[in-house]
Each structure stands twice: as C-alpha cells, then as structure tokens.
C-alpha positions in Angstrom: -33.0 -1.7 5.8 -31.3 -2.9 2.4 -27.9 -3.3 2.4 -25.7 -1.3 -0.3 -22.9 -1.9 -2.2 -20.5 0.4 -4.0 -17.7 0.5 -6.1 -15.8 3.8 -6.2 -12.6 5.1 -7.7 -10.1 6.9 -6.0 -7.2 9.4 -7.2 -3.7 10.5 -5.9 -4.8 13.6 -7.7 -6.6 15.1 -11.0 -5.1 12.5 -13.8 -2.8 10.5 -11.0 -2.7 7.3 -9.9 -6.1 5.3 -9.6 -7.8 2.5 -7.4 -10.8 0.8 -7.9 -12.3 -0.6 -4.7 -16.0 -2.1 -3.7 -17.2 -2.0 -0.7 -20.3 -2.4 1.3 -19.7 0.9 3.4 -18.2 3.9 1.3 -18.1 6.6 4.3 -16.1 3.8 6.5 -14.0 2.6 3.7 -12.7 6.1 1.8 -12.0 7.5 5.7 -9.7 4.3 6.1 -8.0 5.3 3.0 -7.4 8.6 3.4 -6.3 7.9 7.2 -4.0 5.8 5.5 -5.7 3.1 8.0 -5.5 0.5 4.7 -1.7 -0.4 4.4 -0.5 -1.1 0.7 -1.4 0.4 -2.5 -3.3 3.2 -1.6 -1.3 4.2 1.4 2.2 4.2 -0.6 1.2 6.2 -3.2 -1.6 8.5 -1.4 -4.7 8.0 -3.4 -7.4 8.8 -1.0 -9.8 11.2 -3.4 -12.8 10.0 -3.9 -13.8 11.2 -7.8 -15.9 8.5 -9.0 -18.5 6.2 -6.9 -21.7 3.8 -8.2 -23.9 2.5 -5.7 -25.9 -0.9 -5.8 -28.2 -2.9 -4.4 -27.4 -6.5 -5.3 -23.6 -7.0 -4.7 -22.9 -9.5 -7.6 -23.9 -6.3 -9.6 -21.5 -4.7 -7.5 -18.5 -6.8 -7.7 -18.9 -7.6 -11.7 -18.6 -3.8 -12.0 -15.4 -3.7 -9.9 -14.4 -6.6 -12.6 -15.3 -4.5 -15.5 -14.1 -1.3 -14.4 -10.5 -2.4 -13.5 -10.2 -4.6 -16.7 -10.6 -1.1 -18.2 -7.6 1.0 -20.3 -6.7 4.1 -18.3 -8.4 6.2 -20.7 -12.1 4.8 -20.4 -11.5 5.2 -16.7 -10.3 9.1 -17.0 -13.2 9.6 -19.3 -15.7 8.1 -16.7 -14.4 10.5 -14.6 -14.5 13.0 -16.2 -17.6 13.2 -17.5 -19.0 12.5 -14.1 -16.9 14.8 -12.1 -14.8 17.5 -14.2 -13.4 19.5 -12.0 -12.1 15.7 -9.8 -13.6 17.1 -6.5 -13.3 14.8 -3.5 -16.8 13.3 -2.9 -16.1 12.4 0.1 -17.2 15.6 1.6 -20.5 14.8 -0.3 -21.4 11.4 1.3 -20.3 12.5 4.7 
C-alpha cells in the first residue's frame, strides 16, 4: 500500500486563528489536536477544525506545500478556504 501525505489547515473557528500542519496520518494527527494531545500552539489557542486538507503521494510534494502554504498572507489562506469549504465545516467527521 502507498504511503500518503497531507497537509491540512486547521481553525479555532470560521476566520480565527490558523495552523498549517503535514502529516503522514490526518485521522491520527487532527484527533491529537482536537484532544489537545499536541501541547503548544494548537492546544493554547484551540484550533482543532479541520477546514482545509490536500493529500499526496510523494512527501517532498507534501512538505514544499506546507512551505508555500505558510509563507502565504492570511488572505490567500482564507480564500483557499473558502472557496474549498464555505460554510468552514469540520472535515474531520468526513475522513473519519
């Protein structure tokens, strides 16, 4: 079985705070998050909503993403999300 990669974005809530992660297990990684299992960052300020994921086969392509996407202003990163998830559901009931 190939292995997977993601990066994903996670919110405090619709137009909060943000997090860009990568990881080779999403499901694991957002449930550590939002079990605040993860101490730092995400923990302090509660952003465990999944709104925004990419998934990828080779992980240089994953982590060069990760690079670009956090390199980002704020607003290409709301826009992304937006367009791909308007109404800033949590995914992670989709993956699960």
């Amino acid at each position: 079985m190939e292995k997977k990669y993601y990066i994903y974005i996670l919110a405090s809530k619709r137009n909060g705070t943000l997090y860009i992660g990568f990881t080779s297990n999403l499901l694991k990684r957002v449930w550590q998050h939002k079990n605040k299992i993860v101490s730092g960052f995400t923990s302090e300020y509660s952003v465990d909503c999944l709104v925004y994921f990419e998934q990828y086969q080779d992980v240089q392509d994953a982590i060069g993403r990760e690079k670009q996407l956090k390199k980002w202003n704020r607003d290409w990163k709301l826009e992304l999300i937006e367009k791909n998830n308007p109404r800033w559901r949590d995914l992670y009931e989709d993956i699960k």
